[in-house]
C-alpha positions in Angstrom: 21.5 -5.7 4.4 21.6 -6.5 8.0 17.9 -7.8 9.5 17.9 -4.4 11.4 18.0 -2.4 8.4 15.3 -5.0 6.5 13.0 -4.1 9.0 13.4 -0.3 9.0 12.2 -0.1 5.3 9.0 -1.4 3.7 8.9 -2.2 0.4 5.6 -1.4 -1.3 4.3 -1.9 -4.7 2.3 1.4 -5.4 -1.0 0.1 -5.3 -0.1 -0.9 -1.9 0.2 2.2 -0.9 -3.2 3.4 -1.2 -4.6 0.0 0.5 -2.7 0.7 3.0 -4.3 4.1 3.4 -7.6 1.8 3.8 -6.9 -1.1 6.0 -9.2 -2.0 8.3 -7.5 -5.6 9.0 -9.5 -7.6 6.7 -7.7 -9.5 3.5 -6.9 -12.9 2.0 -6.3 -15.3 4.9 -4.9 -15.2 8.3 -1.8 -15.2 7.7 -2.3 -12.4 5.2 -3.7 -10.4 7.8 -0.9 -11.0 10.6 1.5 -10.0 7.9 -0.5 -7.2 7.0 -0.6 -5.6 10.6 2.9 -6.0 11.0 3.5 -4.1 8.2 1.6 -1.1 9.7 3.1 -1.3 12.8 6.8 -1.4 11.4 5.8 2.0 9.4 3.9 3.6 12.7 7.6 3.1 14.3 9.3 4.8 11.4 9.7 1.9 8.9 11.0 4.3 5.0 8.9 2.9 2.4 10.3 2.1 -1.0 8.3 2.0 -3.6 9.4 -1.4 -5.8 8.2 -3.4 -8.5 6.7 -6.7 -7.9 5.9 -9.0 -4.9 6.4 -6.8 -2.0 5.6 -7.0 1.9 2.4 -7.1 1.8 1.4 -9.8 -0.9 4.9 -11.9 0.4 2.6 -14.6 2.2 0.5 -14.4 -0.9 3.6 -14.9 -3.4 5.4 -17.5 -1.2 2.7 -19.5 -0.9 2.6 -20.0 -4.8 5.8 -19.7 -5.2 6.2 -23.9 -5.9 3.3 -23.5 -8.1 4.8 -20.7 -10.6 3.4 -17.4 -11.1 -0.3 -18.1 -10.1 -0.7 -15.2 -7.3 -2.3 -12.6 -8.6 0.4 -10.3 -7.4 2.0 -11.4 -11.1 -0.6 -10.4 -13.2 -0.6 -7.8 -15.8 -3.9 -6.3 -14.6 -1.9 -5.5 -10.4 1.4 -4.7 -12.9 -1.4 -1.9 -14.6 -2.4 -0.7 -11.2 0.7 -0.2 -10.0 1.8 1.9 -12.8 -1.2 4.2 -12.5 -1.0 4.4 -8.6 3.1 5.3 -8.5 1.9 8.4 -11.1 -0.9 9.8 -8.9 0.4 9.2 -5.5 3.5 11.3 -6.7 1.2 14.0 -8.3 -1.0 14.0 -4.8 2.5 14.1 -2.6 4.2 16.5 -4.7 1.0 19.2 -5.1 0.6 18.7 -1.2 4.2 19.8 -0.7 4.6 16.7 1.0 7.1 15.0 -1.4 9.3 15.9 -4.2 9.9 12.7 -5.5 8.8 8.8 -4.1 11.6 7.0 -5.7 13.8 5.9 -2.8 13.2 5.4 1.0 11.1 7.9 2.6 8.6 8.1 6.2 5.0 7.9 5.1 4.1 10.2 8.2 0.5 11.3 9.3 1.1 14.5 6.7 1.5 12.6 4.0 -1.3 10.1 5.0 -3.7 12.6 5.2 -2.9 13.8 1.7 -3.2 10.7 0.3 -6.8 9.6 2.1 -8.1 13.0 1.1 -7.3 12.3 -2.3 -8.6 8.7 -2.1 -11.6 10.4 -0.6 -12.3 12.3 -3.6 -11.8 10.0 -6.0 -8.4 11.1 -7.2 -7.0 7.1 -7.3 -10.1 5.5 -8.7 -8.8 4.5 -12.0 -6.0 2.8 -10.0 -8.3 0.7 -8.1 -10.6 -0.1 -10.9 -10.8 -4.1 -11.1 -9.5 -4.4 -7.6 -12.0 -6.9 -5.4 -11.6 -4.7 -2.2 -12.5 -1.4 -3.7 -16.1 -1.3 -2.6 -14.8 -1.9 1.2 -12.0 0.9 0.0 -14.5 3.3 -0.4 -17.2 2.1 2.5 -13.6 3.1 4.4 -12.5 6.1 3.1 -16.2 7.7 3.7 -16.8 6.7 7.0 -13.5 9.2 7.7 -10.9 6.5 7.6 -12.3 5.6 11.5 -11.6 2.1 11.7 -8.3 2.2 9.8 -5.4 0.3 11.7 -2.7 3.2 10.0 -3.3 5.6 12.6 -0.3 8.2 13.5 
């Protein structure tokens, strides 16, 4: 893959996907956070997301920093595994009864459509048990009911 086409494609765990829906450019370090905002800007220029297993772009500073040190980011961790698993189910239930998406297996454009679909359902609640056990989630929800205002994914 050329480094043009690496950087029109994100690659998001699931649970990523809904944090992203959230971010108001706070997180782990720094570093995390520079990441983290190029991320949004790569997707508010047409970045596809692909949903994937594992590390991703968003926890990479995260994962590489451990990386020497084994498996110790929490990215690795049965209980982020768990949360992806129940996010990937409800963000395709939410896309797909929106009309938004048929399927999110393979590259697609997040887009303000499906965005707004997704934050109304993180509004009401629909990906709680996804987030349950996550240290951000009381922000998450601060966010989500102030009207997504502060958010830095803004099409």
């Amino acid at each position: 893959m050329s480094a043009r086409e690496d950087q029109d494609v994100v690659r998001l765990r699931a649970h990523h996907l809904l944090c992203l829906l959230n971010y108001v450019g706070k997180g782990y370090s720094p570093v995390f956070v520079a990441n983290y905002d190029d991320v949004v800007a790569r997707l508010l220029i047409g970045a596809d997301v692909e949903i994937v297993e594992g590390a991703d772009d968003i926890c990479a500073p995260l994962a590489c920093a451990r990386q020497g040190e084994g498996v110790g980011a929490h990215c690795f961790k049965a209980s982020v595994r768990n949360r992806d698993v129940l996010a990937f189910g409800l963000v395709q239930r939410v896309l797909r009864g929106s009309g938004e998406l048929p399927d999110v297996t393979g590259r697609w454009r997040l887009g303000q459509a499906r965005v707004a679909a997704l934050r109304e359902a993180y509004r009401t609640g629909v990906f709680r048990a996804a987030c349950r056990g996550c240290q951000w989630v009381r922000l998450c929800h601060r966010v989500s009911q102030s009207d997504y205002s502060q958010c830095r994914l803004r099409f």
